[in-house]
N, CA, C and O atoms as a Tinker XYZ file with bonds, in Angstrom:
   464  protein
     1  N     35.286000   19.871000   53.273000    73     2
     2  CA    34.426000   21.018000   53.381000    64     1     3
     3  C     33.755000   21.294000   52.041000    63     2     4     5
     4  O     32.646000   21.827000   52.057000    81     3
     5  N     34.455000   20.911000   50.638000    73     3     6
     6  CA    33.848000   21.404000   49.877000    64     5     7
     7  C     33.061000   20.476000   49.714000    63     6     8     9
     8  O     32.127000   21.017000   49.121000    81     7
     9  N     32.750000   19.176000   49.875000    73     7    10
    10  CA    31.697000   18.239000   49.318000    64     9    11
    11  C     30.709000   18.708000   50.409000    63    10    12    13
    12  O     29.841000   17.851000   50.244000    81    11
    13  N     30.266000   19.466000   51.383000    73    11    14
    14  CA    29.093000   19.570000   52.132000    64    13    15
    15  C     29.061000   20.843000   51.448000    63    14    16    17
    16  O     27.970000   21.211000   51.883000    81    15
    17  N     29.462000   21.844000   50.661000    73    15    18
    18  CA    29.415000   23.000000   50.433000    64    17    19
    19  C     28.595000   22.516000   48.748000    63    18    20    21
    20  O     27.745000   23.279000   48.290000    81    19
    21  N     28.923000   21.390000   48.080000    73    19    22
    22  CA    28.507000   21.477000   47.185000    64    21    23
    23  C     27.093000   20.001000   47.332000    63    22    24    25
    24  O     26.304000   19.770000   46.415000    81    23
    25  N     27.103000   19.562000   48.087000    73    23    26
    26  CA    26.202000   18.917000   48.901000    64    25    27
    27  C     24.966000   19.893000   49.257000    63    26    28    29
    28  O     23.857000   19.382000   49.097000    81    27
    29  N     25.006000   21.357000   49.763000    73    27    30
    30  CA    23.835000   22.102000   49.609000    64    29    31
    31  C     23.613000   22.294000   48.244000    63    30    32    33
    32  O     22.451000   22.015000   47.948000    81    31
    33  N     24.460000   22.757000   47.073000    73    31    34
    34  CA    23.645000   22.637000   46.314000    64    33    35
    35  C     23.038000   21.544000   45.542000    63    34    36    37
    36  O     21.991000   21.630000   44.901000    81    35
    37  N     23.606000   20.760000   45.631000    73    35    38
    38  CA    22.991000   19.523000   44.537000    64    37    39
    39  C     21.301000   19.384000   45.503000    63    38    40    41
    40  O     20.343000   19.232000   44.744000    81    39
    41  N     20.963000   19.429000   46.979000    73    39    42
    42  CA    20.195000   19.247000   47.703000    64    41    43
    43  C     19.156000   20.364000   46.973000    63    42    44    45
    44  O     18.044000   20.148000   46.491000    81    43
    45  N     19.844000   21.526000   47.053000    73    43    46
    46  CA    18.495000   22.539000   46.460000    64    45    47
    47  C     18.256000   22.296000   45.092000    63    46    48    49
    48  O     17.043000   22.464000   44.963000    81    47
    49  N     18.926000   21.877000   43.577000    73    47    50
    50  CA    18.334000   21.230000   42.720000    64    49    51
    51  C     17.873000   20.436000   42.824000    63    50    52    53
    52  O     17.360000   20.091000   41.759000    81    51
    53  N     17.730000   19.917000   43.451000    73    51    54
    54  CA    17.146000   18.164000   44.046000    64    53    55
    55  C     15.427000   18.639000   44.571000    63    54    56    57
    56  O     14.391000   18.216000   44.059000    81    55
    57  N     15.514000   19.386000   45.446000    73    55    58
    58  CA    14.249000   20.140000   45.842000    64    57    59
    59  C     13.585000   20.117000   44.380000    63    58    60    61
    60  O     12.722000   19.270000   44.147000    81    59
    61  N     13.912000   20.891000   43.547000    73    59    62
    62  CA    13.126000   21.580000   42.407000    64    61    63
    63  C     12.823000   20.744000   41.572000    63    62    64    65
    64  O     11.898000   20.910000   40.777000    81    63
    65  N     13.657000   19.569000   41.627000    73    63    66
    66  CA    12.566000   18.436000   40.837000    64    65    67
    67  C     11.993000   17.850000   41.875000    63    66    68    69
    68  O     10.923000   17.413000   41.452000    81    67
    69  N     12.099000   17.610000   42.935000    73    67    70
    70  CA    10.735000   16.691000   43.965000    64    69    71
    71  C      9.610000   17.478000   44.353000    63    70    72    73
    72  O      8.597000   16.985000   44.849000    81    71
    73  N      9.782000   18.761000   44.121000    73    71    74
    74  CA     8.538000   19.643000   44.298000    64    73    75
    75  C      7.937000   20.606000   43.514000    63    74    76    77
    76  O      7.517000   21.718000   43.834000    81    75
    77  N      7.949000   19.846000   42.073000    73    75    78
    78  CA     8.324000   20.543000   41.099000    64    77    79
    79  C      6.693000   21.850000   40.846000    63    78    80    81
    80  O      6.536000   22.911000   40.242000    81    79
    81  N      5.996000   21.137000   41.525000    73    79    82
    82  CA     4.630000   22.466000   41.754000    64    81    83
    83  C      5.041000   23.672000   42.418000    63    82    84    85
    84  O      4.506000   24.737000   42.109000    81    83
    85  N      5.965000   23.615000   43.325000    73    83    86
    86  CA     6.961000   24.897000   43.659000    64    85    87
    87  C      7.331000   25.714000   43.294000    63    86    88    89
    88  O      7.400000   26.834000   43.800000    81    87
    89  N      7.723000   25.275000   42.133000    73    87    90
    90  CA     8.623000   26.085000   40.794000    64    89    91
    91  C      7.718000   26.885000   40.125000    63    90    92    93
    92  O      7.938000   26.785000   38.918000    81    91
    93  N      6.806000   27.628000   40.357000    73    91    94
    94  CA     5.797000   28.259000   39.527000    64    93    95
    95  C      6.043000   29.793000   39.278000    63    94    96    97
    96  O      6.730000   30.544000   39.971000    81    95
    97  N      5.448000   30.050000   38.322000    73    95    98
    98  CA     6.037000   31.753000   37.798000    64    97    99
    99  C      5.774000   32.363000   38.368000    63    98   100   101
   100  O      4.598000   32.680000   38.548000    81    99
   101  N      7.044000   32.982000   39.117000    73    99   102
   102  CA     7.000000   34.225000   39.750000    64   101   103
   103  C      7.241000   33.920000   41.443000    63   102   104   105
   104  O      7.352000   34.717000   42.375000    81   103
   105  N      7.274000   32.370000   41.414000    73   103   106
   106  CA     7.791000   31.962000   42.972000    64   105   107
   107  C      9.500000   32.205000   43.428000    63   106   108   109
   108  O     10.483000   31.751000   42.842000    81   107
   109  N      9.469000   33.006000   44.573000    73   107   110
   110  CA    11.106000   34.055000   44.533000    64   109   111
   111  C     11.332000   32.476000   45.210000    63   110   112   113
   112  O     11.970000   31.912000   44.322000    81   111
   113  N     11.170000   31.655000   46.128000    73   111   114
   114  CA    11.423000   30.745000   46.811000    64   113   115
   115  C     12.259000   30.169000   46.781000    63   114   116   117
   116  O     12.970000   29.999000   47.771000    81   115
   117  N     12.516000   29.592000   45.495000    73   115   118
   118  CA    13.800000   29.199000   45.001000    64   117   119
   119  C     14.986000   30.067000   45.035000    63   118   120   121
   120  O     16.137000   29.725000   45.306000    81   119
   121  N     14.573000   31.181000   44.739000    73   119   122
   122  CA    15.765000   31.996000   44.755000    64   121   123
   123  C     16.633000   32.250000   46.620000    63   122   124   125
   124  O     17.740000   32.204000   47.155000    81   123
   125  N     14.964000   32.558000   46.995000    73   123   126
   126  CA    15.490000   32.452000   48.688000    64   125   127
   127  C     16.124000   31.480000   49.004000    63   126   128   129
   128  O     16.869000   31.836000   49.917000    81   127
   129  N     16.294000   30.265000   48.744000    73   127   130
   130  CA    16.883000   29.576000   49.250000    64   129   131
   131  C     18.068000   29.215000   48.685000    63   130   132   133
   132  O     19.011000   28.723000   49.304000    81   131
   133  N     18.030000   29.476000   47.398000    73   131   134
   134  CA    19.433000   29.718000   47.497000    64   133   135
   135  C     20.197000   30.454000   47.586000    63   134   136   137
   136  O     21.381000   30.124000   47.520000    81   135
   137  N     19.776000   31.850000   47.787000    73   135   138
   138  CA    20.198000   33.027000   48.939000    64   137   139
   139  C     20.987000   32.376000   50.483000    63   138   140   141
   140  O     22.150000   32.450000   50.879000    81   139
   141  N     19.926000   31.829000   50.993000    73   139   142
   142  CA    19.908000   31.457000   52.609000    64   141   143
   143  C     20.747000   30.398000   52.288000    63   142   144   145
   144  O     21.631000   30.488000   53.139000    81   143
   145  N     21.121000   29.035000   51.269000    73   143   146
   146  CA    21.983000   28.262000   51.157000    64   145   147
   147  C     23.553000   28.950000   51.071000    63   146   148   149
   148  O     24.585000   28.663000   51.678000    81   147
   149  N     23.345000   29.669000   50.356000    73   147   150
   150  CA    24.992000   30.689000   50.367000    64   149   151
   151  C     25.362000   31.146000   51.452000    63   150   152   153
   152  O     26.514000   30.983000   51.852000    81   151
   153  N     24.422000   31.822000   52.147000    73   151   154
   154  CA    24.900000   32.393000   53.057000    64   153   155
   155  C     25.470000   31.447000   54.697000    63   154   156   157
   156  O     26.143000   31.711000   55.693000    81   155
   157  N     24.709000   30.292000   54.153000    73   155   158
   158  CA    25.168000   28.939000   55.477000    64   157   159
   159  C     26.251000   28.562000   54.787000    63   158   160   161
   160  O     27.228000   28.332000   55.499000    81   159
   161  N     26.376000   28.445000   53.827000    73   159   162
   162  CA    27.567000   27.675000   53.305000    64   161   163
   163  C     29.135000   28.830000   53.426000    63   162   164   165
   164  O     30.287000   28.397000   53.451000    81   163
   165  N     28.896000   29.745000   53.461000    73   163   166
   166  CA    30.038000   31.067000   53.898000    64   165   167
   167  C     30.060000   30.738000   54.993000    63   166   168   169
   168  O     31.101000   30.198000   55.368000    81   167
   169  N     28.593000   30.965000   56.291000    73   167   170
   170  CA    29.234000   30.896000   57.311000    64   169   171
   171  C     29.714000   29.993000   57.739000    63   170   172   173
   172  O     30.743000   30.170000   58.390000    81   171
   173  N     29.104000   28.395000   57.540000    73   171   174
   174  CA    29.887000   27.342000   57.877000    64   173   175
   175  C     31.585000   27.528000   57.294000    63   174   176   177
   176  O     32.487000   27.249000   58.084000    81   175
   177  N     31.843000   27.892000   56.231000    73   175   178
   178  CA    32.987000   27.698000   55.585000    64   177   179
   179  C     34.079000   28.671000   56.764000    63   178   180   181
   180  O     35.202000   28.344000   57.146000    81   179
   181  N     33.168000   30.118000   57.193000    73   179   182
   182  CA    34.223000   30.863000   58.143000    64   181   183
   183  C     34.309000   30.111000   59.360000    63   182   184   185
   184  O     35.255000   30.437000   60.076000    81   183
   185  N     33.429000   29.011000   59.867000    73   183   186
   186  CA    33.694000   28.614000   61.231000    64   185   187
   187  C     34.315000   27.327000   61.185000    63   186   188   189
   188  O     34.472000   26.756000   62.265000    81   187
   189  N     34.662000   26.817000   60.236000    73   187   190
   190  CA    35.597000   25.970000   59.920000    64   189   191
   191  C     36.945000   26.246000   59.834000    63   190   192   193
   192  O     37.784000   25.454000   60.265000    81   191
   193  N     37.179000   27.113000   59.408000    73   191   194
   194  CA    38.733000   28.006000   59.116000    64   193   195
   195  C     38.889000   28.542000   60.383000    63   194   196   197
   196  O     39.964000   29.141000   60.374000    81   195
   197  N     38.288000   28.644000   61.620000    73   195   198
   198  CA    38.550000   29.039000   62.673000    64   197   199
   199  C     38.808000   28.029000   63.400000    63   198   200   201
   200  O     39.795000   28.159000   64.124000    81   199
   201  N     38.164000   26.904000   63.462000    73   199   202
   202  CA    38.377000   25.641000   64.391000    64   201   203
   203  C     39.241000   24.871000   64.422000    63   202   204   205
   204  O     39.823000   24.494000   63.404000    81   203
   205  N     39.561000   24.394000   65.814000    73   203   206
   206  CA    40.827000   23.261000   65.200000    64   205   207
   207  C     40.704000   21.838000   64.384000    63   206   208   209
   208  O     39.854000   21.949000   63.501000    81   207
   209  N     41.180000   20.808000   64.415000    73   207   210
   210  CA    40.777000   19.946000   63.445000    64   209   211
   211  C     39.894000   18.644000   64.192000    63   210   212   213
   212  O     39.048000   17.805000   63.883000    81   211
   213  N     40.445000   18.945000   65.012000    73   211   214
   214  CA    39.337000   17.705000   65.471000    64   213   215
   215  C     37.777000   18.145000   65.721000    63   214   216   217
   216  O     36.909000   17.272000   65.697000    81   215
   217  N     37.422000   19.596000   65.974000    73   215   218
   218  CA    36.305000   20.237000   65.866000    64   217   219
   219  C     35.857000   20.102000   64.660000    63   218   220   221
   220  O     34.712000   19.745000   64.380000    81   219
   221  N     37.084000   20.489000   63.561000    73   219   222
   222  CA    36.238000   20.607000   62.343000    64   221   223
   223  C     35.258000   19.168000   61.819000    63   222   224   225
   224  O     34.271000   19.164000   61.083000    81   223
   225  N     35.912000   18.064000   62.471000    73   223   226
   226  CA    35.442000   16.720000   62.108000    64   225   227
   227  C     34.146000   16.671000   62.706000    63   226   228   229
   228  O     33.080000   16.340000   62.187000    81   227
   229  N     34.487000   17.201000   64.349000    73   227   230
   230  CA    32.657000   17.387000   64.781000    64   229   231
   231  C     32.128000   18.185000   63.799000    63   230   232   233
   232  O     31.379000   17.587000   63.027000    81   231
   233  N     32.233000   18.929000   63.669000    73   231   234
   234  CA    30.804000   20.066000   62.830000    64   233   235
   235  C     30.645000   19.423000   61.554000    63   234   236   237
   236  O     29.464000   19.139000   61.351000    81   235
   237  N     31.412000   19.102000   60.639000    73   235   238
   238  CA    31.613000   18.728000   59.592000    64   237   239
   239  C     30.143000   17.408000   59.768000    63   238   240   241
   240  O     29.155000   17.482000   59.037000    81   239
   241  N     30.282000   16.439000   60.720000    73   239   242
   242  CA    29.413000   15.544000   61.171000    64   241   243
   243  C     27.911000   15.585000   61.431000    63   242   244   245
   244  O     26.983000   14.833000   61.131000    81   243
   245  N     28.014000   16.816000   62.145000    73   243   246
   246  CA    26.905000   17.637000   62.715000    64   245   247
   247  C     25.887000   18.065000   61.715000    63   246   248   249
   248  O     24.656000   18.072000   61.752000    81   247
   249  N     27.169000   18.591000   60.376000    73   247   250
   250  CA    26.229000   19.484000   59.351000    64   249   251
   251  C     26.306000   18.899000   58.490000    63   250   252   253
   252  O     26.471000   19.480000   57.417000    81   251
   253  N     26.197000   16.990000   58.548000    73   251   254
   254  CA    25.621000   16.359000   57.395000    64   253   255
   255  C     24.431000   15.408000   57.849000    63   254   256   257
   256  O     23.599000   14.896000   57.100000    81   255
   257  N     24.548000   15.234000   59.698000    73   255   258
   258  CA    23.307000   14.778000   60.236000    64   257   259
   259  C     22.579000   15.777000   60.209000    63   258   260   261
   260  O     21.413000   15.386000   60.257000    81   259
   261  N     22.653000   17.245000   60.141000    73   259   262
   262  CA    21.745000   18.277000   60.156000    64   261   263
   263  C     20.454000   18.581000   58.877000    63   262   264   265
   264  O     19.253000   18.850000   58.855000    81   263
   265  N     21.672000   18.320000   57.808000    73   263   266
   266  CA    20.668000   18.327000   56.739000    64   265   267
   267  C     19.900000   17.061000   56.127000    63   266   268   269
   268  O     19.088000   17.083000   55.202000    81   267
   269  N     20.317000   16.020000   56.814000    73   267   270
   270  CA    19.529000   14.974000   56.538000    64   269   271
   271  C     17.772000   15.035000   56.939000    63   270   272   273
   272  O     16.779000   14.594000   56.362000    81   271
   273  N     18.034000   16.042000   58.595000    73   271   274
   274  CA    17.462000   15.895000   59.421000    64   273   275
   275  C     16.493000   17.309000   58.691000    63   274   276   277
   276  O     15.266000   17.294000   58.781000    81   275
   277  N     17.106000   18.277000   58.106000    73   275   278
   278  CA    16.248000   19.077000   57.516000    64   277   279
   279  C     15.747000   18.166000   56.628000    63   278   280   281
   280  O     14.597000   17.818000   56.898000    81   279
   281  N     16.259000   17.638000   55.600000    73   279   282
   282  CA    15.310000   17.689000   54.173000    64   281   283
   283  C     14.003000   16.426000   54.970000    63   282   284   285
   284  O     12.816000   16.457000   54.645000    81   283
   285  N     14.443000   15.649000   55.772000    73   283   286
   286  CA    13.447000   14.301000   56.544000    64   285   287
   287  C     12.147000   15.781000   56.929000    63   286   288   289
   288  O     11.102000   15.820000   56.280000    81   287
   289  N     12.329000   16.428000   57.587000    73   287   290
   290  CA    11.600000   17.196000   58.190000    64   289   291
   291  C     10.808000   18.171000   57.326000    63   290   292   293
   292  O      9.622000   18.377000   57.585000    81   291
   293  N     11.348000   18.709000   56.424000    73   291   294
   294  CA    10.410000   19.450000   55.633000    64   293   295
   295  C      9.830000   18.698000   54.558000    63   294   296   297
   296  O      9.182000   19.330000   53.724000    81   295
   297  N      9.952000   17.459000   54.434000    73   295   298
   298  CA     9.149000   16.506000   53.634000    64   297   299
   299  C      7.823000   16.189000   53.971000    63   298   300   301
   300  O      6.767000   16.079000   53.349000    81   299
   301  N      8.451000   15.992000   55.984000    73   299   302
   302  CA     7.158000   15.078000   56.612000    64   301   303
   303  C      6.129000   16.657000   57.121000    63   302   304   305
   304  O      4.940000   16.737000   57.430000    81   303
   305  N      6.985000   17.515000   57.044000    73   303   306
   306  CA     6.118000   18.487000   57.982000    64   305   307
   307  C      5.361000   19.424000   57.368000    63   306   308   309
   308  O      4.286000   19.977000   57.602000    81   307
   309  N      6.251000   19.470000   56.459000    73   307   310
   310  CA     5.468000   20.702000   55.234000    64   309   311
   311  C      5.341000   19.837000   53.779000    63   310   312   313
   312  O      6.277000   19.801000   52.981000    81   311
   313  N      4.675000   19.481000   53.661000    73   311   314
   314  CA     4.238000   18.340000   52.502000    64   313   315
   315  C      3.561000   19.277000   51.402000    63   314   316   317
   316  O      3.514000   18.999000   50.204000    81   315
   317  N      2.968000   20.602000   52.081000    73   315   318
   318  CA     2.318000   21.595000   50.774000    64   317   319
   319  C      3.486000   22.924000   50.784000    63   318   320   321
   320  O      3.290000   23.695000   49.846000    81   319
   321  N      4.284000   23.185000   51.400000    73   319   322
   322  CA     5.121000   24.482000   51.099000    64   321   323
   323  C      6.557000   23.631000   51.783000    63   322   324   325
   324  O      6.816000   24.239000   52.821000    81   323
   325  N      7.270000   22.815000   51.651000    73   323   326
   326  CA     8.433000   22.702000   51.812000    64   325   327
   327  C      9.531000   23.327000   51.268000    63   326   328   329
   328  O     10.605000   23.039000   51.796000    81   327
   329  N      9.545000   23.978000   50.501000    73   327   330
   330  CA    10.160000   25.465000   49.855000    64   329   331
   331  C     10.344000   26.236000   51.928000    63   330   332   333
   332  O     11.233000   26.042000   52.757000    81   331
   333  N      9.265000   26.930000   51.995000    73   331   334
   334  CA     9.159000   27.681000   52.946000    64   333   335
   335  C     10.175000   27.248000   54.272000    63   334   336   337
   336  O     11.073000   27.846000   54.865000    81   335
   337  N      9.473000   25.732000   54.433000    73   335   338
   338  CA    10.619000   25.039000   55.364000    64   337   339
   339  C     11.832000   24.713000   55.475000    63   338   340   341
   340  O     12.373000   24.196000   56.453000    81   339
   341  N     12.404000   25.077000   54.236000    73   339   342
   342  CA    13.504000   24.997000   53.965000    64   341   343
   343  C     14.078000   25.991000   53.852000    63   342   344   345
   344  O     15.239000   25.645000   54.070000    81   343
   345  N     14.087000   27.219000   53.621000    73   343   346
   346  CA    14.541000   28.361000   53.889000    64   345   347
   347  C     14.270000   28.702000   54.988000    63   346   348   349
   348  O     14.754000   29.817000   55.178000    81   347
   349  N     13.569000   28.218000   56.126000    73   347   350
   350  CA    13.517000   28.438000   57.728000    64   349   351
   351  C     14.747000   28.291000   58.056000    63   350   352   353
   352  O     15.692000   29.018000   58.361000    81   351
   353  N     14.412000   26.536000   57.853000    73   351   354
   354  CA    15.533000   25.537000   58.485000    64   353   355
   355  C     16.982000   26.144000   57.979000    63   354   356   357
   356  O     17.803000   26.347000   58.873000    81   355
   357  N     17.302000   26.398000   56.856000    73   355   358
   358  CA    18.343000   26.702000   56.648000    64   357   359
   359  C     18.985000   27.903000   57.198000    63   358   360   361
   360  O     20.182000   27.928000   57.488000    81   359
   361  N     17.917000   29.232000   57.390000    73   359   362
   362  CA    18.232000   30.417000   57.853000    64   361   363
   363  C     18.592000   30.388000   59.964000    63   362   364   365
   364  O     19.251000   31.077000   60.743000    81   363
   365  N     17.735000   29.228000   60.060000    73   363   366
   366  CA    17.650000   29.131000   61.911000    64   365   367
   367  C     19.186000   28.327000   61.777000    63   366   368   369
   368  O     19.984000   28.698000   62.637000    81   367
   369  N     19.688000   27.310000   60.844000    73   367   370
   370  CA    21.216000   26.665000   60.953000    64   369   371
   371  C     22.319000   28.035000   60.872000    63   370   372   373
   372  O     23.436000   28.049000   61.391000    81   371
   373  N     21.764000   29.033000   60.174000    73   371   374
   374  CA    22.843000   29.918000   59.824000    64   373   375
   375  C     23.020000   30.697000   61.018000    63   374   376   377
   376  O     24.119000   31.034000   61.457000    81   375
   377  N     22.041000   30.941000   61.469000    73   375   378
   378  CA    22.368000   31.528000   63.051000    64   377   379
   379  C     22.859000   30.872000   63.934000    63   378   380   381
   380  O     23.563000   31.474000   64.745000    81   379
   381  N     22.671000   29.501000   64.076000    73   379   382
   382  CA    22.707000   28.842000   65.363000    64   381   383
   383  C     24.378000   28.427000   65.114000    63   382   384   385
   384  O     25.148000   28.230000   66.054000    81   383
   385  N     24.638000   28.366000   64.156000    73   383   386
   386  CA    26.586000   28.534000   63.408000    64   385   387
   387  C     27.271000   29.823000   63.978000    63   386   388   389
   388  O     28.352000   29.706000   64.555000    81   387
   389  N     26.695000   31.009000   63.840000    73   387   390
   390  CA    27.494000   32.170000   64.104000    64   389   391
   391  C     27.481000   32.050000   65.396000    63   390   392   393
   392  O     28.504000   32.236000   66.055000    81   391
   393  N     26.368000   31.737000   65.918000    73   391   394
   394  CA    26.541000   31.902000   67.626000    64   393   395
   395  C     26.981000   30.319000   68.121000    63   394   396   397
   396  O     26.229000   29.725000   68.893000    81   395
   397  N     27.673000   29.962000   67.853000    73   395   398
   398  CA    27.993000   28.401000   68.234000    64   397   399
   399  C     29.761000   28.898000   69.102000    63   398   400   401
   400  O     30.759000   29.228000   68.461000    81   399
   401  N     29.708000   28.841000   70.058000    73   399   402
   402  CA    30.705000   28.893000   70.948000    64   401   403
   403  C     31.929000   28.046000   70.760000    63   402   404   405
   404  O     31.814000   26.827000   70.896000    81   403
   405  N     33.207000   28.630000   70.428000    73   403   406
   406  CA    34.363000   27.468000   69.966000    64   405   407
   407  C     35.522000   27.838000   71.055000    63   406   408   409
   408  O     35.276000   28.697000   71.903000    81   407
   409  N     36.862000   27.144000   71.021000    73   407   410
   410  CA    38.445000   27.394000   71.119000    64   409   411
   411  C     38.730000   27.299000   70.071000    63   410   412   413
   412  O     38.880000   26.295000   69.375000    81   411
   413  N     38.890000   28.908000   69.734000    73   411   414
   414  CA    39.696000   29.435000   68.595000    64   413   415
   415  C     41.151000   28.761000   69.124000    63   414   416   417
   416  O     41.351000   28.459000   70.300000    81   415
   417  N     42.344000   28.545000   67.792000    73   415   418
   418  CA    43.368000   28.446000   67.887000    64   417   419
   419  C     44.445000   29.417000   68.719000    63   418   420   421
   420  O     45.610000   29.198000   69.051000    81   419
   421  N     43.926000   30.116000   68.839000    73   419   422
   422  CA    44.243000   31.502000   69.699000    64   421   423
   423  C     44.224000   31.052000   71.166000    63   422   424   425
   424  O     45.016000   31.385000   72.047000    81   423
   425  N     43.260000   30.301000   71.250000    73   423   426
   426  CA    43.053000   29.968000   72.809000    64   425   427
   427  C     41.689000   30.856000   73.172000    63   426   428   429
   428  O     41.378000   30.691000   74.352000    81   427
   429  N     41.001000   31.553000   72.614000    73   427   430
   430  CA    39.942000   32.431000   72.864000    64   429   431
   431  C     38.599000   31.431000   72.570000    63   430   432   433
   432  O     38.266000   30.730000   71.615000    81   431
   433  N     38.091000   31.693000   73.706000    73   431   434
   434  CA    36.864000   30.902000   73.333000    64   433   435
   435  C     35.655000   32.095000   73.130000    63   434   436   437
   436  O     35.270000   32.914000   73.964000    81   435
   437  N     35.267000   31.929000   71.941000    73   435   438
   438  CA    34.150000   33.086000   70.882000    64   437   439
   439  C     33.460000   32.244000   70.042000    63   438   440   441
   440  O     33.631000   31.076000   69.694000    81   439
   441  N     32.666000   33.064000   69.798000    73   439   442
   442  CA    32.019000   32.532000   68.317000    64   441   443
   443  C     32.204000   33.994000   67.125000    63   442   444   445
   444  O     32.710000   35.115000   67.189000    81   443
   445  N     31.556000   33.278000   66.212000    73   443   446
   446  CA    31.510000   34.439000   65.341000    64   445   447
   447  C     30.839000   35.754000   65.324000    63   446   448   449
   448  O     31.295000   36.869000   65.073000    81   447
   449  N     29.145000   35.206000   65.786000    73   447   450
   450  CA    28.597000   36.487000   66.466000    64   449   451
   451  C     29.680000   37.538000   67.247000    63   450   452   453
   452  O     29.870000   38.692000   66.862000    81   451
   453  N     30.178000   37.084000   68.110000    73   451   454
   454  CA    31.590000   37.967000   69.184000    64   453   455
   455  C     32.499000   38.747000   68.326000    63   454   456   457
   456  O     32.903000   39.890000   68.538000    81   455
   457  N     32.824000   37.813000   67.118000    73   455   458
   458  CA    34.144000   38.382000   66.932000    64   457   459
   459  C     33.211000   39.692000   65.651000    63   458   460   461
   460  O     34.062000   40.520000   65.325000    81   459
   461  N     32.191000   39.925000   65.135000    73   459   462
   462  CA    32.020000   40.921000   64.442000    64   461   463
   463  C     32.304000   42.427000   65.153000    63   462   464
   464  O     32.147000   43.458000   64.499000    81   463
């Protein structure tokens, strides 16, 4: 868990030198995203600690084909603001995590959205 946790960030320094016209004074962008990176990386981290282990291996899977599939995508799609696309993509993963339907160890099948 922690190498995909520290896997977002090396990805968002990684951004800031491949788009380095991005980086311009007074662009919050960077900061948003690594706002919206924290906050996926908590929630992934709480829906991991909830799952059992063979789940955790799915998601764990999921959310390293996921971000492949982001950074491929905001390269090809947003070629002049990939900043922007990337704080989408990352903010639409953070939702689609909380509401992702599990068997808690409990035997309760919830997601996180539920259990707030």
């Amino acid at each position: 868990m922690l190498r995909i946790v520290s896997f977002f960030a090396i990805t968002t320094a990684a951004l800031m030198t491949t788009f380095p016209a991005q980086a311009v004074f007074g662009d919050t962008r960077p900061a948003e995203l690594a706002t919206a990176d924290k906050e996926l990386n908590a929630t992934y981290a709480d829906l991991m600690k909830q799952l059992r282990k063979e789940e955790q291996e799915k998601l764990k899977k999921a959310q390293r084909i996921w971000i492949s599939l982001r950074e491929a995508d905001c390269k090809w799609a947003s070629a002049v603001e990939p900043l922007d696309c990337m704080i989408d993509r990352t903010l639409h993963r953070t939702e689609e995590l909380k509401g992702s339907m599990f068997w808690a160890p409990n035997g309760e099948y919830t997601s996180l959205d539920l259990q707030k």
